[in-house]
N, C-alpha and C positions, 0 to 999 in steps of 0.2 A: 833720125832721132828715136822712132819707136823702136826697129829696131836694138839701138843700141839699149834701151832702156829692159827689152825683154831679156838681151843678152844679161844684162846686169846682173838681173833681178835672177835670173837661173844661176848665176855663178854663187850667189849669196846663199841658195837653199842648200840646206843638206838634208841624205836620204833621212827616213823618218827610221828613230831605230827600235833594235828585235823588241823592245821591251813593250814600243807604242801598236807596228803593227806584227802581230805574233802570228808565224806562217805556220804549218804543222811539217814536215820531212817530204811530204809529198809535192810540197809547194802550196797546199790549199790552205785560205783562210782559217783562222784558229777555230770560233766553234760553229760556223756553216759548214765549215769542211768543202768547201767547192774551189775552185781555179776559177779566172776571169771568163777562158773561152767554156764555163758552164752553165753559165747565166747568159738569159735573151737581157734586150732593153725591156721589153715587156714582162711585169710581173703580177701573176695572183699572190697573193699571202692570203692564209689562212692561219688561226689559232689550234687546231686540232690539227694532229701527226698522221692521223687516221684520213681525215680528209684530203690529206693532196692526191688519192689517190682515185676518188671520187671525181676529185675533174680532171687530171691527167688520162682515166678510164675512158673520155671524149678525145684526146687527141690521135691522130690520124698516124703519128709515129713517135717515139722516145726513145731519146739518143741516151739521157743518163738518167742515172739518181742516186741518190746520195743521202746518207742520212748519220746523224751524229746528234746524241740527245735527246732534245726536241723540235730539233733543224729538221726536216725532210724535205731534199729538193727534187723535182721531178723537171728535167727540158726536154721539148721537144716540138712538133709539128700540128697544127691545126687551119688547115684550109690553108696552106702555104706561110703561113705566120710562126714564128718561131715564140716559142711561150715558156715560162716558166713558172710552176707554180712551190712554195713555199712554204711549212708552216714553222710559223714564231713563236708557240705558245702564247700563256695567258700574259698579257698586262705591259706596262709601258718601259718596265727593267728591259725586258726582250726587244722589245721594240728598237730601243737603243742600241743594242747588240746587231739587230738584223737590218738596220738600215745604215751604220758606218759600215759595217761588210762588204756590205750590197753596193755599196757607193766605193768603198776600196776596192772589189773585183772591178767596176766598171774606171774609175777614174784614178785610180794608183798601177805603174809597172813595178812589178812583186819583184822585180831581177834587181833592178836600180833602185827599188825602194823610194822614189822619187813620183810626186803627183805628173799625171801626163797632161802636154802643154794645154790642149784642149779639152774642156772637160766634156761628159756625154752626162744627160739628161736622159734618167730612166722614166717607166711608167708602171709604176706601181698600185695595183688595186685591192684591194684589201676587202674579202667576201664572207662576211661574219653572221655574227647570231647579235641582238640584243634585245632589249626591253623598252616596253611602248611608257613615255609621260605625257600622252594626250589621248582624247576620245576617239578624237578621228584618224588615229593612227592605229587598224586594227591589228588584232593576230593572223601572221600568216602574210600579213604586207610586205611588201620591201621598202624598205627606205634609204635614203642617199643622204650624207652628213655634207651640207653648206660649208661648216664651219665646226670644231672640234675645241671644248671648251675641257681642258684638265684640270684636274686636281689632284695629281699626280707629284706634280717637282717635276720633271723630267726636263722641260726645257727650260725651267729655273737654272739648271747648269750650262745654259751655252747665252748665247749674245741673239735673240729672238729678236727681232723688233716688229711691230704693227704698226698697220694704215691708223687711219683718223676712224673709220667705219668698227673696226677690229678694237682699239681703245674705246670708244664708246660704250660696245656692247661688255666689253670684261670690266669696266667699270660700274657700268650697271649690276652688271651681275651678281658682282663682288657686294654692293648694298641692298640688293633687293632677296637675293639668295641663300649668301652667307648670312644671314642675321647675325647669327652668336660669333663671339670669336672661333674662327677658324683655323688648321694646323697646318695649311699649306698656302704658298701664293697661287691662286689660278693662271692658269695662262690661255691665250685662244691662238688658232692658226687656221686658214683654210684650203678649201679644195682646190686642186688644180680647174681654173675655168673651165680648158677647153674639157677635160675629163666630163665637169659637171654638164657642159651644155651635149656632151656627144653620150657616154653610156647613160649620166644621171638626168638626162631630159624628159624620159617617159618618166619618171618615179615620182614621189611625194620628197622634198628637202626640209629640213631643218638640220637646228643644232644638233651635234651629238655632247651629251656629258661624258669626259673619261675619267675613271672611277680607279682609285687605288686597290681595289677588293670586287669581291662578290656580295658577301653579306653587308656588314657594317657601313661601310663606305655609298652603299648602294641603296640604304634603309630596312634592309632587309632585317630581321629582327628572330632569332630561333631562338638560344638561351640568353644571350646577352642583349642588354638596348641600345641601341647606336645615339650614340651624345650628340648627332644634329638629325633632332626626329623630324625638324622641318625642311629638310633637305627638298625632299619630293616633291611637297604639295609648292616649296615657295618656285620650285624648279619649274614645273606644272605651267603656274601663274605668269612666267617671267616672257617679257616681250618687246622686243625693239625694233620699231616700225614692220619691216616685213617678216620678222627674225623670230623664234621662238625655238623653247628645247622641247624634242621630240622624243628622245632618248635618252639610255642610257648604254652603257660597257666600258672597255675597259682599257684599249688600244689606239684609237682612231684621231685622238689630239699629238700624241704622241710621234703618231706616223705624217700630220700632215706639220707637226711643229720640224722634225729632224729633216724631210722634206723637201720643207721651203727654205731651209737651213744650206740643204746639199745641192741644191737645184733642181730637184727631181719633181714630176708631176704625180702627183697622187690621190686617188680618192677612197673612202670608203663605203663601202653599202651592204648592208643588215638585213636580214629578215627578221623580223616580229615574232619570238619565240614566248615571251612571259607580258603579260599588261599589267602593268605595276598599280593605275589608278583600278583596274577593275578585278586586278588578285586573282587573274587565270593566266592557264599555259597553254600554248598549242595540242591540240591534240594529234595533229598530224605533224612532228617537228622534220623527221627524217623526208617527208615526199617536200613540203616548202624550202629544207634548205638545197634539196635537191633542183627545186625548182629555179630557184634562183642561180644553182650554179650554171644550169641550161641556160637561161637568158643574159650571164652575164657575159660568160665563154664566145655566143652569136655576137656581142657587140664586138667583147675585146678581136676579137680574129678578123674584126672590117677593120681595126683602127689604122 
């Protein structure tokens, strides 16, 4: 009976067409630009173009690389682990872009245009910069996102759903944070466990906030005033049971909402480049985020 049922159900699909998934002549994805067999299941993503080449510079061999935009993929070899790393650019537009891709090379055949019967679960880690909202989260720290609370929209457009844990805390949030009327729905998503309990186990965890902007969005304040000046401080304050926001940027709900969406495992983790509550910057950004890429690279290459 199963059988027949999966028979069925394949006779009823049709491939998905040029309009939805757009290949380029060479056969690769429209804006990664990569083919299936150019991507590992393990991925770093990074936000800067500049950066894949800073941890690829660690790998023991590279087979490719590829670049379009603000795509740069780099695959190849570290400690016998097959790796890739990636940058998305800024903010959670891209994000969208690079994780249906990413999920299309691994779980769509590009010939048939047809999803493959089994799908694969990538791992995707995501090795950023952001901004400290607590005291004891200093400059220069790393920190690892629990849970990824947007303010974006982005997974406003797909079928999200949450735990009882995950509802709790976005509804809190949503009255303790947003006070004034706000212009977007929030949405939360979290980390892949096993990621959390295996790279993110040495680190400090909290929320990350994802932010549609840099300035405005983020409270930041240069010629213009941002219309929710209590954004920060209510953010600061906000806490449910073990759970509080530690952060802010600009990617991180985005990637663990589209994620748990596709089946993929994913985490993010930060260095502490600006302190939003004490209005300093790193003065050493370029040796901590380097640091971080060294510590993250030793974990990913056991996993």
């Amino acid at each position: 009976m199963q059988i027949l049922l999966i028979f069925m159900n394949k006779k009823k699909m049709n491939p998905i067409p040029e309009s939805e998934l757009i290949l380029n002549p060479d056969g690769s994805i429209y804006h990664l630009n990569i083919r299936p067999d150019m991507i590992a299941d393990t991925i770093i993503t990074v936000g800067d173009p500049e950066r894949v080449s800073e941890v690829s510079k660690y790998f023991d061999s590279i087979e490719c690389k590829v670049a379009k935009r603000e795509f740069v993929t780099h695959t190849g070899y570290l400690n016998n682990k097959r790796l890739s790393v990636l940058s998305t650019g800024i903010g959670t537009d891209n994000i969208d872009i690079v994780l249906n891709e990413l999920d299309a090379c691994a779980n769509i055949d590009f010939k048939t245009r047809m999803p493959n019967p089994v799908p694969k679960s990538l791992k995707i880690i995501r090795v950023g910069t952001s901004g400290s909202l607590q005291n004891h989260i200093a400059l220069d720290d790393i920190i690892v996102s629990s849970h990824g609370i947007g303010l974006d929209n982005l997974a406003n457009f797909y079928l999200l759903e949450n735990d009882i844990e995950e509802t709790f805390i976005i509804e809190k949030f949503k009255k303790e944070v947003l006070s004034s009327p706000f212009t977007s729905s929030p949405y939360i998503a979290k980390a892949s466990k096993t990621l959390l309990n295996t790279i993110g186990k040495d680190y400090k965890q909290g929320i990350t906030l994802t932010c549609p902007g840099f300035y405005g969005p983020q409270g930041r304040k240069l010629r213009l005033t941002p219309r929710f000046q209590q954004l920060n401080s209510n953010a600061t304050k906000f806490k449910f049971e073990q759970h509080q926001i530690t952060n802010f940027e600009m990617e991180t709900a985005g990637i663990y909402a589209m994620g748990e969406l596709l089946g993929h495992e994913c985490l993010s983790v930060s260095v502490i480049m600006a302190h939003r509550i004490q209005n300093t910057f790193s003065k050493t950004p370029a040796q901590s985020i380097q640091k971080m890429i060294e510590e993250i690279l030793e974990k990913v290459s056991t996993l």
